[in-house]
N, CA, C and O atoms as a GROMACS GRO file, in nm:
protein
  576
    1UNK      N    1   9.054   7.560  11.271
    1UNK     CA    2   8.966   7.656  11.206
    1UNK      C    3   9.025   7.796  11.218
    1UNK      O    4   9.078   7.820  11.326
    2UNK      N    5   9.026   7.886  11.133
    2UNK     CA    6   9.033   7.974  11.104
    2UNK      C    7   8.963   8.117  11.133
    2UNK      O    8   9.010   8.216  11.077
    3UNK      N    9   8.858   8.130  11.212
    3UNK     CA   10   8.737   8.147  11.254
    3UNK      C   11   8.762   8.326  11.330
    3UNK      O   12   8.737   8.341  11.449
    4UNK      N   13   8.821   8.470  11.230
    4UNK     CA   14   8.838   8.572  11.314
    4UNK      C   15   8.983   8.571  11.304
    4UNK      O   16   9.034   8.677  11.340
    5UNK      N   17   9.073   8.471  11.260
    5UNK     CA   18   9.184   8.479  11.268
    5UNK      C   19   9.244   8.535  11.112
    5UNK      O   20   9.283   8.462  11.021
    6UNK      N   21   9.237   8.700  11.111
    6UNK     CA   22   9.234   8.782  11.018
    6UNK      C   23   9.427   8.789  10.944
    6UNK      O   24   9.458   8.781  10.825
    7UNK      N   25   9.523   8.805  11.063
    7UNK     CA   26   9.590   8.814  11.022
    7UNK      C   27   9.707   8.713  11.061
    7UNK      O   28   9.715   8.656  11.170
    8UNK      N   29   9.809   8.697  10.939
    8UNK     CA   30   9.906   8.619  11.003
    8UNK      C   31  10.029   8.608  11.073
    8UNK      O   32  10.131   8.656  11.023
    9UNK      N   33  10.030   8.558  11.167
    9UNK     CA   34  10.163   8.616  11.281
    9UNK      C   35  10.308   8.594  11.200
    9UNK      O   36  10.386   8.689  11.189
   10UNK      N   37  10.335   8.481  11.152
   10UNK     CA   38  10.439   8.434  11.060
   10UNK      C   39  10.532   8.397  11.191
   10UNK      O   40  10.652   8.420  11.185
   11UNK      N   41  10.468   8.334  11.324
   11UNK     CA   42  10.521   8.302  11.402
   11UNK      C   43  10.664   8.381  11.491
   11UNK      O   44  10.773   8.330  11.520
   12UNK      N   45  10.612   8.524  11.518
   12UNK     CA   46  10.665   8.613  11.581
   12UNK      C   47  10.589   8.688  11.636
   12UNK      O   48  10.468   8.706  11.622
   13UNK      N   49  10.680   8.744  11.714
   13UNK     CA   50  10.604   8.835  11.787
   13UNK      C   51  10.561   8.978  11.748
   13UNK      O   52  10.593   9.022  11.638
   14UNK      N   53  10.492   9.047  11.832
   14UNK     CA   54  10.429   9.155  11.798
   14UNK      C   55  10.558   9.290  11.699
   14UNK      O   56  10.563   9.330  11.582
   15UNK      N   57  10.626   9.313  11.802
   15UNK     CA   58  10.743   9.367  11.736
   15UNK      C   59  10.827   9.300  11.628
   15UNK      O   60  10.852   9.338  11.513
   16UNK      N   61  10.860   9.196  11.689
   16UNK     CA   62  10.946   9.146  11.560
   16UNK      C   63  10.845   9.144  11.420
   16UNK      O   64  10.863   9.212  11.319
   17UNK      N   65  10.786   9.092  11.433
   17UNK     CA   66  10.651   9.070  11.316
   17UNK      C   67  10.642   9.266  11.211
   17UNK      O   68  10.658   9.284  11.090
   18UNK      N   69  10.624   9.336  11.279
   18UNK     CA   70  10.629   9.473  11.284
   18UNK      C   71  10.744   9.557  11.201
   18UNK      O   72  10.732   9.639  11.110
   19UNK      N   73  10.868   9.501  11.273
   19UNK     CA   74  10.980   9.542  11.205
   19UNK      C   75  11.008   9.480  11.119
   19UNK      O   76  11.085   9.542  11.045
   20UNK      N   77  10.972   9.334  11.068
   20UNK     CA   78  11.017   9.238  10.970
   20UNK      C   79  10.913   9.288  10.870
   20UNK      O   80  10.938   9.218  10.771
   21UNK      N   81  10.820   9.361  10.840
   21UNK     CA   82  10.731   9.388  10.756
   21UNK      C   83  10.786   9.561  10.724
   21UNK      O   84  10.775   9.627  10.621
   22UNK      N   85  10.821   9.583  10.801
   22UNK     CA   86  10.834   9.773  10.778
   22UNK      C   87  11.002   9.743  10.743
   22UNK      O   88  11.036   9.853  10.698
   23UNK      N   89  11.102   9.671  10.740
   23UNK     CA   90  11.203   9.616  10.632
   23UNK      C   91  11.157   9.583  10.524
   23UNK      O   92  11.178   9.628  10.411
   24UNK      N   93  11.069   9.473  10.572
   24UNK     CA   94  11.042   9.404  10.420
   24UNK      C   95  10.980   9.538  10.319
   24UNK      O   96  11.022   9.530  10.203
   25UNK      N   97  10.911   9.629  10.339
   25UNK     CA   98  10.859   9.706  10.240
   25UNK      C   99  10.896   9.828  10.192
   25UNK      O  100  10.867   9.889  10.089
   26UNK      N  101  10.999   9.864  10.335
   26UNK     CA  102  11.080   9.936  10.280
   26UNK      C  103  11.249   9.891  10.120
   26UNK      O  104  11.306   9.955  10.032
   27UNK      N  105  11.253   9.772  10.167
   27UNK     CA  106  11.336   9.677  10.010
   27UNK      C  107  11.235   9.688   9.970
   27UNK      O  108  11.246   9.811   9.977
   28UNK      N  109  11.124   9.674   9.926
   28UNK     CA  110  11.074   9.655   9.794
   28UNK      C  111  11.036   9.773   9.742
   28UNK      O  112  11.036   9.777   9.619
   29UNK      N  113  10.999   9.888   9.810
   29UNK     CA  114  10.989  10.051   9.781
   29UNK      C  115  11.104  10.037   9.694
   29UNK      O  116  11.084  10.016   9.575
   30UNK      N  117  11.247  10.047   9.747
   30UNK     CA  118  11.346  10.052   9.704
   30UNK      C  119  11.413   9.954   9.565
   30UNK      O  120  11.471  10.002   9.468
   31UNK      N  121  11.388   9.815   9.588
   31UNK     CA  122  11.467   9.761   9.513
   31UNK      C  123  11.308   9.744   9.360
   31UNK      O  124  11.336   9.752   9.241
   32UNK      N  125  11.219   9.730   9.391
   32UNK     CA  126  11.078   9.710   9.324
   32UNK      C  127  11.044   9.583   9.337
   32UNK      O  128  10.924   9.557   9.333
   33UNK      N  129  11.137   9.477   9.355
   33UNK     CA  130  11.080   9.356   9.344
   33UNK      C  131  11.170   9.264   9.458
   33UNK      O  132  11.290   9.293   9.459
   34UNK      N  133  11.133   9.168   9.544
   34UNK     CA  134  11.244   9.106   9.680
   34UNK      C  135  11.160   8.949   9.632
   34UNK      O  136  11.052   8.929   9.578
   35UNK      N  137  11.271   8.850   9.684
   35UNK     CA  138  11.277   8.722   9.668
   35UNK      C  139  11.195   8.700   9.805
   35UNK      O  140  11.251   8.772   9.888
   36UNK      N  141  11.078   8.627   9.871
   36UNK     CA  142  11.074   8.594  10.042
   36UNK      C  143  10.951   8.439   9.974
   36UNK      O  144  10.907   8.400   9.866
   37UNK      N  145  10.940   8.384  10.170
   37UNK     CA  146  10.814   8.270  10.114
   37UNK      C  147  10.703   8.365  10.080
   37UNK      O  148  10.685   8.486  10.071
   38UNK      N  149  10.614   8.217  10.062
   38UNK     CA  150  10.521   8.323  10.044
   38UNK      C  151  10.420   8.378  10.131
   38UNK      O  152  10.325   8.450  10.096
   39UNK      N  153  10.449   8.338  10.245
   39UNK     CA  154  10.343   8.324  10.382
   39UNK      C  155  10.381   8.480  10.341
   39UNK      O  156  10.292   8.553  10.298
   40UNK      N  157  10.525   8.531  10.356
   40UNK     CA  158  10.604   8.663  10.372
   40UNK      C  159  10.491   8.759  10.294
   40UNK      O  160  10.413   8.842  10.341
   41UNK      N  161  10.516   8.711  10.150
   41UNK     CA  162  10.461   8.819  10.041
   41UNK      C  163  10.361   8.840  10.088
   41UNK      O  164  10.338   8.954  10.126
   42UNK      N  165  10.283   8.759  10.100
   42UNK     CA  166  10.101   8.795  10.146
   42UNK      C  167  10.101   8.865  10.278
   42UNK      O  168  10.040   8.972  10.274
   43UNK      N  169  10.137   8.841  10.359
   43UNK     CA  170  10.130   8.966  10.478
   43UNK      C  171  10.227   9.057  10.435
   43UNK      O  172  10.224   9.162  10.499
   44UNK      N  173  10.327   9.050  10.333
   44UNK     CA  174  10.383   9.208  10.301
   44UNK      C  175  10.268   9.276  10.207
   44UNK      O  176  10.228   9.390  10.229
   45UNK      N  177  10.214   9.193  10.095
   45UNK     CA  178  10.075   9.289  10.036
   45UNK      C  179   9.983   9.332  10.086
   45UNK      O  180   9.906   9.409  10.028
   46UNK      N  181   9.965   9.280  10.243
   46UNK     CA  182   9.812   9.359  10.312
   46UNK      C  183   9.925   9.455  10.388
   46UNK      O  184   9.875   9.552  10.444
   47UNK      N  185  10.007   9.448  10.393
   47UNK     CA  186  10.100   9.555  10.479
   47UNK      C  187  10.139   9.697  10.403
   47UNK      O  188  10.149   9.804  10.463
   48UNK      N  189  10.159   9.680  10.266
   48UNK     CA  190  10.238   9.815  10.180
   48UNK      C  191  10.095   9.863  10.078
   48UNK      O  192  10.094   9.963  10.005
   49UNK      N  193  10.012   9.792  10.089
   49UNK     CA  194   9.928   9.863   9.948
   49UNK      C  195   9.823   9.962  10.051
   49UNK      O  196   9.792  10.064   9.990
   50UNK      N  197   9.768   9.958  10.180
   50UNK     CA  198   9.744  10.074  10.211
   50UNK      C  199   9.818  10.198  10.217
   50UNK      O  200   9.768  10.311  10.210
   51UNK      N  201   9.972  10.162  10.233
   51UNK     CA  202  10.096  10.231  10.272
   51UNK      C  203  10.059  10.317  10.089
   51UNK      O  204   9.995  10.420  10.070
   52UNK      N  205  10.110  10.250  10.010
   52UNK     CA  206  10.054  10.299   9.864
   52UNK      C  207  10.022  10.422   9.877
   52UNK      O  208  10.068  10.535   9.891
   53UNK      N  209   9.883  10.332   9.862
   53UNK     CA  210   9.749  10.480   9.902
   53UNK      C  211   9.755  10.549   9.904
   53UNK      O  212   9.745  10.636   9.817
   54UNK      N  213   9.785  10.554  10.070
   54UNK     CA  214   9.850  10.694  10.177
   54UNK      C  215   9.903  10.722  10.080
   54UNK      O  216   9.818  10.780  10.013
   55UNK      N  217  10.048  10.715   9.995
   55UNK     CA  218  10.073  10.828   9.952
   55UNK      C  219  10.051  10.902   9.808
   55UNK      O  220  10.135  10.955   9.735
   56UNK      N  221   9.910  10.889   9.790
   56UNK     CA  222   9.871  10.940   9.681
   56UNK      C  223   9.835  11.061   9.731
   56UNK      O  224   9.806  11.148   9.649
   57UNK      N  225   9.831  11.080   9.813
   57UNK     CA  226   9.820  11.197   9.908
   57UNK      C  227   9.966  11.253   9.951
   57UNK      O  228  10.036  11.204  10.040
   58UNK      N  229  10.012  11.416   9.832
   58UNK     CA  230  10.109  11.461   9.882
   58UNK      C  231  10.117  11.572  10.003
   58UNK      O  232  10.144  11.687   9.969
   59UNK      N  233  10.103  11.554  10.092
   59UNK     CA  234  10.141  11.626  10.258
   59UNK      C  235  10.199  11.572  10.319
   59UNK      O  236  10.233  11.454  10.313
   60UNK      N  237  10.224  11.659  10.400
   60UNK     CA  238  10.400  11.649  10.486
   60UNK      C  239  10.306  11.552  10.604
   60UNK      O  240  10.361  11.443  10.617
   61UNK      N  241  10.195  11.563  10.680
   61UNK     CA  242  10.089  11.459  10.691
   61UNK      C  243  10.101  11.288  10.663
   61UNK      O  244  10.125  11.200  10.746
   62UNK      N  245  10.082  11.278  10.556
   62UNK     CA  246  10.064  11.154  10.500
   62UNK      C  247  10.225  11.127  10.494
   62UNK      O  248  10.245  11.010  10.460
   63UNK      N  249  10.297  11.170  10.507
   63UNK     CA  250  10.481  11.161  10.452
   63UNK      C  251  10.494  11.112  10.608
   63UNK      O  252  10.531  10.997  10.632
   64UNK      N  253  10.467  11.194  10.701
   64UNK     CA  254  10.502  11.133  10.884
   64UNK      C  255  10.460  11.018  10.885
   64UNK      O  256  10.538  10.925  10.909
   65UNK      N  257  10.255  10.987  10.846
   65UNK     CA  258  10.204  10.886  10.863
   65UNK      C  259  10.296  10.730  10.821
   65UNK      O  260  10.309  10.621  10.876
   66UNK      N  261  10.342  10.787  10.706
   66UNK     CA  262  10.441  10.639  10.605
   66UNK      C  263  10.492  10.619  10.694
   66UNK      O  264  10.462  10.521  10.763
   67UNK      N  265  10.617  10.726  10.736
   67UNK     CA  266  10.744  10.681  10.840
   67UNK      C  267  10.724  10.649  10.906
   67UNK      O  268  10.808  10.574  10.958
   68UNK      N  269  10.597  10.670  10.976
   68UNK     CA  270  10.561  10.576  11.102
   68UNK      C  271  10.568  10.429  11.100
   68UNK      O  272  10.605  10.357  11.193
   69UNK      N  273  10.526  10.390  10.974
   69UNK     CA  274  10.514  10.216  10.886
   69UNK      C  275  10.637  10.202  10.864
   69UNK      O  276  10.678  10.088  10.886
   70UNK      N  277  10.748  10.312  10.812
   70UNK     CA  278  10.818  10.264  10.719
   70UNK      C  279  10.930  10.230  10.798
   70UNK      O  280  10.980  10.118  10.808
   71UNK      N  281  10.979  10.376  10.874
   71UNK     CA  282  11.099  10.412  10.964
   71UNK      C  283  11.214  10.351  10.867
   71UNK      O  284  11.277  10.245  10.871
   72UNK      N  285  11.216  10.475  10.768
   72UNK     CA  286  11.330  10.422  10.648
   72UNK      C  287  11.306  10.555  10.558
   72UNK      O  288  11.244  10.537  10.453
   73UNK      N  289  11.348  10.686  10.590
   73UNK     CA  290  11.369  10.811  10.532
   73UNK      C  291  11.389  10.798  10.362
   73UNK      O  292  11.309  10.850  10.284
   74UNK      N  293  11.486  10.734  10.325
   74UNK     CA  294  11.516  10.714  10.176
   74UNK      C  295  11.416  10.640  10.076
   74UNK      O  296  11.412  10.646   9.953
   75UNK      N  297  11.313  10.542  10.193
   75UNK     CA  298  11.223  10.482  10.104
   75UNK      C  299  11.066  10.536  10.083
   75UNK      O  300  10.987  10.514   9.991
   76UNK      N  301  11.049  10.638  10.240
   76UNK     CA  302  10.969  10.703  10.224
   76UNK      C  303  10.976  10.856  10.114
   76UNK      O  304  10.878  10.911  10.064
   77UNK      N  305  11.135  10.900  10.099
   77UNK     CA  306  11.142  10.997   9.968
   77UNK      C  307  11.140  10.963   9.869
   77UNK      O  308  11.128  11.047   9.780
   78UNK      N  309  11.153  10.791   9.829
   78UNK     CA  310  11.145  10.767   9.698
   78UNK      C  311  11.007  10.754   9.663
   78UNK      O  312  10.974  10.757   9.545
   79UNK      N  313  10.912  10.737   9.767
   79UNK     CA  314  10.768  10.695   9.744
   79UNK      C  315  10.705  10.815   9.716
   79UNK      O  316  10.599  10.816   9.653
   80UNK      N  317  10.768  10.935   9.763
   80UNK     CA  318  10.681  11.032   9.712
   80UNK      C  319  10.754  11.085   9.601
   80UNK      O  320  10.703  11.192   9.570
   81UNK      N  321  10.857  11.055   9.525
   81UNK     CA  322  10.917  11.041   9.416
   81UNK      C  323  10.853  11.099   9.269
   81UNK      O  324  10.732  11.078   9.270
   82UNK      N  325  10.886  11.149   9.176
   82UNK     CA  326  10.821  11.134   9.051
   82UNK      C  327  10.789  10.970   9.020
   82UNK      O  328  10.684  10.914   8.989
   83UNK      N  329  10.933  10.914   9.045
   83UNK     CA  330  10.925  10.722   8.986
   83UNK      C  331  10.808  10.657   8.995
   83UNK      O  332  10.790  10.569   8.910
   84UNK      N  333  10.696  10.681   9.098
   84UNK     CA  334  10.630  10.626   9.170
   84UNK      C  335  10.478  10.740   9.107
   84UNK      O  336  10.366  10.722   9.156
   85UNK      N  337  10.494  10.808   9.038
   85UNK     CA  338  10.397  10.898   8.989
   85UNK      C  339  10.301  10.771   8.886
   85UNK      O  340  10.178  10.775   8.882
   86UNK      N  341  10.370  10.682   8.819
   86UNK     CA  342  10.287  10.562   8.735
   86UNK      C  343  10.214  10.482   8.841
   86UNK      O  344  10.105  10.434   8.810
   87UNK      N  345  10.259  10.461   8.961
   87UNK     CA  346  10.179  10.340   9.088
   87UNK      C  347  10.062  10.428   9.142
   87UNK      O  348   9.953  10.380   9.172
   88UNK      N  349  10.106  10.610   9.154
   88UNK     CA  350   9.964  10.669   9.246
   88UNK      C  351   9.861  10.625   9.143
   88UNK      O  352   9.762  10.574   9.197
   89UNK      N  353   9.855  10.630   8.983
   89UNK     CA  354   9.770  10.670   8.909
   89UNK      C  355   9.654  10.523   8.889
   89UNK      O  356   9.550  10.516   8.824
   90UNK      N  357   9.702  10.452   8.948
   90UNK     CA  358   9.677  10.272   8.935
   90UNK      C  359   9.551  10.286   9.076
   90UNK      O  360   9.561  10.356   9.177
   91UNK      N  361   9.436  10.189   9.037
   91UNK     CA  362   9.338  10.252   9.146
   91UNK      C  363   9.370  10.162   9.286
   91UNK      O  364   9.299  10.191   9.382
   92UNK      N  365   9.453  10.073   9.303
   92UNK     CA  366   9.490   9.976   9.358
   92UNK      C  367   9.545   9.843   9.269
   92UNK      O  368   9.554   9.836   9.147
   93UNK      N  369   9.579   9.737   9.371
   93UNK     CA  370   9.621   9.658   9.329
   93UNK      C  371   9.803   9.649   9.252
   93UNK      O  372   9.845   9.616   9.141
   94UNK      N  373   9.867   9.696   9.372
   94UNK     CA  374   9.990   9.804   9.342
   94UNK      C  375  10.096   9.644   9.302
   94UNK      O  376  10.173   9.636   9.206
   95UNK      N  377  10.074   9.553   9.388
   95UNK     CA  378  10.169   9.445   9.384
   95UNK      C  379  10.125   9.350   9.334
   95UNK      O  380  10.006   9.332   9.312
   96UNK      N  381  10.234   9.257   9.303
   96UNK     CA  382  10.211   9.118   9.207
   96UNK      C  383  10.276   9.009   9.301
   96UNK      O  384  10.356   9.050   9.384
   97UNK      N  385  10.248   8.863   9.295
   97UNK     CA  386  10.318   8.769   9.365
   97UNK      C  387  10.319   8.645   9.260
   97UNK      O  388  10.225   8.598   9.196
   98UNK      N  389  10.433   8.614   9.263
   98UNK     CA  390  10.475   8.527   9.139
   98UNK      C  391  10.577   8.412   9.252
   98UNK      O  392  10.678   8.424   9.322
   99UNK      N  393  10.477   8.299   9.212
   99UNK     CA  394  10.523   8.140   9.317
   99UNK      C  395  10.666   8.125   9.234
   99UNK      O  396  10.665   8.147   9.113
  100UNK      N  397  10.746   8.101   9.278
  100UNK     CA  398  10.883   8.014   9.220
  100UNK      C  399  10.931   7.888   9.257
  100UNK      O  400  11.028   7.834   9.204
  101UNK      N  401  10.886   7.857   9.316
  101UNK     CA  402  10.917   7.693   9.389
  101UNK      C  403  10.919   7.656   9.482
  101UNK      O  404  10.863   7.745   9.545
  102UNK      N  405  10.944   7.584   9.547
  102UNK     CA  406  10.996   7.571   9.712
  102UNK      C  407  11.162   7.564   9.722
  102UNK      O  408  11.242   7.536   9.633
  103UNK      N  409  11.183   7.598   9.861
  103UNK     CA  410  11.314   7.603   9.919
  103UNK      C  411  11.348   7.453   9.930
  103UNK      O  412  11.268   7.360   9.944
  104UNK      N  413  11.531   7.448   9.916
  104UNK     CA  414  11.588   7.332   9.892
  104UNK      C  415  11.560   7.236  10.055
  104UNK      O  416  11.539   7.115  10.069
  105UNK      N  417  11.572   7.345  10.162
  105UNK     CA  418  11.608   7.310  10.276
  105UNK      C  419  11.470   7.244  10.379
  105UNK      O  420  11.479   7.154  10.463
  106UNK      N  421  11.380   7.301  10.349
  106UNK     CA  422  11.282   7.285  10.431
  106UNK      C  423  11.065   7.276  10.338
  106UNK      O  424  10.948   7.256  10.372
  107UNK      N  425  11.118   7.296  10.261
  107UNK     CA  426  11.062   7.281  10.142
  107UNK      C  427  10.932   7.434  10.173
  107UNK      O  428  10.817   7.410  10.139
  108UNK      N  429  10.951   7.524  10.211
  108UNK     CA  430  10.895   7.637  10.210
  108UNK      C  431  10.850   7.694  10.070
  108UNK      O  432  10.937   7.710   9.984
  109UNK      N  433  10.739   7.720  10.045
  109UNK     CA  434  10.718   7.774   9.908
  109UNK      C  435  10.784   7.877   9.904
  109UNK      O  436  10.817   7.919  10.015
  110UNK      N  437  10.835   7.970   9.769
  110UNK     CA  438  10.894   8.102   9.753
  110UNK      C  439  10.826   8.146   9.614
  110UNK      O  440  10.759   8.085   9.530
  111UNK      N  441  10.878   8.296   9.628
  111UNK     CA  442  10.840   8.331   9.564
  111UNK      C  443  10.888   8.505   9.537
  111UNK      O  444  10.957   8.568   9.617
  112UNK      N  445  10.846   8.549   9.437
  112UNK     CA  446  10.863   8.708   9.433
  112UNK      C  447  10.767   8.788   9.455
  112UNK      O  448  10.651   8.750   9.442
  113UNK      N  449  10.798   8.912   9.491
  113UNK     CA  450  10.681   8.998   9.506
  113UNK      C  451  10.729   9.098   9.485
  113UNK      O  452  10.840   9.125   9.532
  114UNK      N  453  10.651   9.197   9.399
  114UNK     CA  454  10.720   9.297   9.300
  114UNK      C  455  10.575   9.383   9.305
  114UNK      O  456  10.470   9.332   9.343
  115UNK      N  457  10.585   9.508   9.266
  115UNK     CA  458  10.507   9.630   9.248
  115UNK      C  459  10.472   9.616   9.104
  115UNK      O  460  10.571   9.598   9.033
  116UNK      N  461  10.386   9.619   9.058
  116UNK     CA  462  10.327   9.598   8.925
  116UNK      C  463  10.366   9.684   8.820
  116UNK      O  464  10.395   9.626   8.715
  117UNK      N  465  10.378   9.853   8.822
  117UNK     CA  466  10.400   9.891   8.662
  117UNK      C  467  10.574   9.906   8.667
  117UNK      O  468  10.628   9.983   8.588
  118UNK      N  469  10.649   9.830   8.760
  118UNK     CA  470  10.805   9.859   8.740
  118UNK      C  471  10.869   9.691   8.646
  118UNK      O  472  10.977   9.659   8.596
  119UNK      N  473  10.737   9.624   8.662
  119UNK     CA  474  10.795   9.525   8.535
  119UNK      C  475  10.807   9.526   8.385
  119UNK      O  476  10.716   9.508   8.304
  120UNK      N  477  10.926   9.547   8.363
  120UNK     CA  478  10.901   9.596   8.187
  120UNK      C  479  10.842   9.427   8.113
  120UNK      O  480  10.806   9.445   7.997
  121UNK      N  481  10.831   9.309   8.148
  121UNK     CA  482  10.814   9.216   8.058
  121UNK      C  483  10.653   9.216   8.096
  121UNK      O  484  10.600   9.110   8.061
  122UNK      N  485  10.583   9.287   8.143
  122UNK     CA  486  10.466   9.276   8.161
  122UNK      C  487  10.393   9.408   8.114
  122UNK      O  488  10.284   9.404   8.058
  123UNK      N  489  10.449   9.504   8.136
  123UNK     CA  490  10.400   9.634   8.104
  123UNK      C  491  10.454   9.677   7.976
  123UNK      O  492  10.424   9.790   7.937
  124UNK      N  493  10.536   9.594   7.899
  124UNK     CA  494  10.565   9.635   7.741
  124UNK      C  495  10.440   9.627   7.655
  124UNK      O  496  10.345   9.549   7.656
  125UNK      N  497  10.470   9.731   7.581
  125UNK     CA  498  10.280   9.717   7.467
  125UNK      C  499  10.328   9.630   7.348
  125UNK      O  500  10.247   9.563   7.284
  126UNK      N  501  10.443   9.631   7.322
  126UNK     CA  502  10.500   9.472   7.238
  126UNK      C  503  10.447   9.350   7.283
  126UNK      O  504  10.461   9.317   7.400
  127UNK      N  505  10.380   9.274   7.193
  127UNK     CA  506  10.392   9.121   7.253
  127UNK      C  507  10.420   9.075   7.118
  127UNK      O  508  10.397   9.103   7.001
  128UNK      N  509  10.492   8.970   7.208
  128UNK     CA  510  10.554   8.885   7.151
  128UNK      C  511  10.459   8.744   7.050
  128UNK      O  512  10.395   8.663   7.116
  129UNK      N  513  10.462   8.734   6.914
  129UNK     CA  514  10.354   8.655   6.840
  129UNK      C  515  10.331   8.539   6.938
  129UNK      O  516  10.407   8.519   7.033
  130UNK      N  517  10.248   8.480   6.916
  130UNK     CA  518  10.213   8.330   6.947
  130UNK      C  519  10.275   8.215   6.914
  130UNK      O  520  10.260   8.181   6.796
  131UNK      N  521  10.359   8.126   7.004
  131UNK     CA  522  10.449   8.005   6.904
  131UNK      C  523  10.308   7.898   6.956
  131UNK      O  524  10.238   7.912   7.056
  132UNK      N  525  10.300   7.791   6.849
  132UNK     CA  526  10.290   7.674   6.877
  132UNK      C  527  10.361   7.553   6.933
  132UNK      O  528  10.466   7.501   6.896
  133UNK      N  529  10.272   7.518   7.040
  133UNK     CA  530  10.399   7.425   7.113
  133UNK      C  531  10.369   7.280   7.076
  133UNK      O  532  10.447   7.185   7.090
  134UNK      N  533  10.243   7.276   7.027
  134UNK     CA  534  10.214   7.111   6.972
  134UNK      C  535  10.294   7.069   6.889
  134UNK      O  536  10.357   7.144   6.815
  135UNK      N  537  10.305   6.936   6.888
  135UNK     CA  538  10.426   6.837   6.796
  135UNK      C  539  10.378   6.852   6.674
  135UNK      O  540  10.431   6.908   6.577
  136UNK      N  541  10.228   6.775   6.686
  136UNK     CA  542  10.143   6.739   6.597
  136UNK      C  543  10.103   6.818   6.457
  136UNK      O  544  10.122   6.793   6.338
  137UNK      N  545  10.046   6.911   6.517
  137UNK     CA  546  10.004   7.060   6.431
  137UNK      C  547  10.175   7.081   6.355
  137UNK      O  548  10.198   7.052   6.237
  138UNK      N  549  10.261   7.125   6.434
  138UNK     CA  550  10.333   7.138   6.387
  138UNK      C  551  10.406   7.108   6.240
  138UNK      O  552  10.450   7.183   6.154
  139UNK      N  553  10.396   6.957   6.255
  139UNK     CA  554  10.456   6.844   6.208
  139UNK      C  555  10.357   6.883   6.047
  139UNK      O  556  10.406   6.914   5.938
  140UNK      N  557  10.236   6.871   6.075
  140UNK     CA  558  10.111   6.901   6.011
  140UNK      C  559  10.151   7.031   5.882
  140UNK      O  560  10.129   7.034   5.760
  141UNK      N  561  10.204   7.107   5.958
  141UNK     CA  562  10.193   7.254   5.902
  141UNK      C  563  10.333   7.259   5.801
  141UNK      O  564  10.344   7.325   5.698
  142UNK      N  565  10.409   7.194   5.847
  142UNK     CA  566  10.561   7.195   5.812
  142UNK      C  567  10.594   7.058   5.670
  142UNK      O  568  10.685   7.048   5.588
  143UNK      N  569  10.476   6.977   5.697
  143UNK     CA  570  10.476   6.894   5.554
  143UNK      C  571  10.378   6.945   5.415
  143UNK      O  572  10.376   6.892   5.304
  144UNK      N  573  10.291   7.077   5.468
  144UNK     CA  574  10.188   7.084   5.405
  144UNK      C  575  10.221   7.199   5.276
  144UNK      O  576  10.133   7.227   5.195
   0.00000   0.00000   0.00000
């Protein structure tokens, strides 16, 4: 049972657990989107979207507070960045997690986890028409 057991260790310890999350979010500040399982992504999304937040708030304040999470200078200047001016304006809900399969080796689910308005195939105002994938209809439409 599950019962109070709020967060997940990912089977490390206090520190390690700590630094493997304040890496992990400092790559994805940086790169926008990182390959991990998915146990990973989900304790990296309760880990970086308060981090977010915080910095919708520009003070030198809230800039220490990050580094304290981040301890990664280049990812905490990119966050207060113009680039990152489209993520303050978003009321939450900063990241996306997209399953990709399991691992060859141990059969671990994976997956991506990416910051939401840095995907252009999602955030394009183009869409793409509707194909039909039925045989039938098809077949239907194409003799008629």
């Amino acid at each position: 049972m599950k019962h109070r057991n709020k967060n997940n260790h990912l089977g490390r310890k206090c520190g390690h657990r700590k630094s493997l999350l304040s890496n992990m979010a400092s790559s994805l500040i940086k790169k926008k989107r990182i390959f991990t399982t998915l146990a990973k992504a989900k304790a990296l999304r309760k880990y970086i979207e308060p981090i977010i937040t915080k910095s919708k708030i520009n003070t030198t304040h809230s800039k220490r507070n990050i580094f304290s999470y981040l301890r990664d200078k280049t990812a905490v200047s990119e966050l207060f960045q113009n680039i990152f001016e489209k993520v303050r304006n978003r009321p939450g809900g900063y990241t996306r997690i997209i399953k990709t399969g399991f691992r060859f080796g141990d059969q671990a689910p994976l997956s991506f986890i990416e910051l939401v308005d840095f995907n252009e195939i999602y955030t394009s105002k183009k869409r793409l028409k509707s194909v039909r994938r039925s045989k039938k209809k098809n077949k239907i439409m194409n003799n008629e």
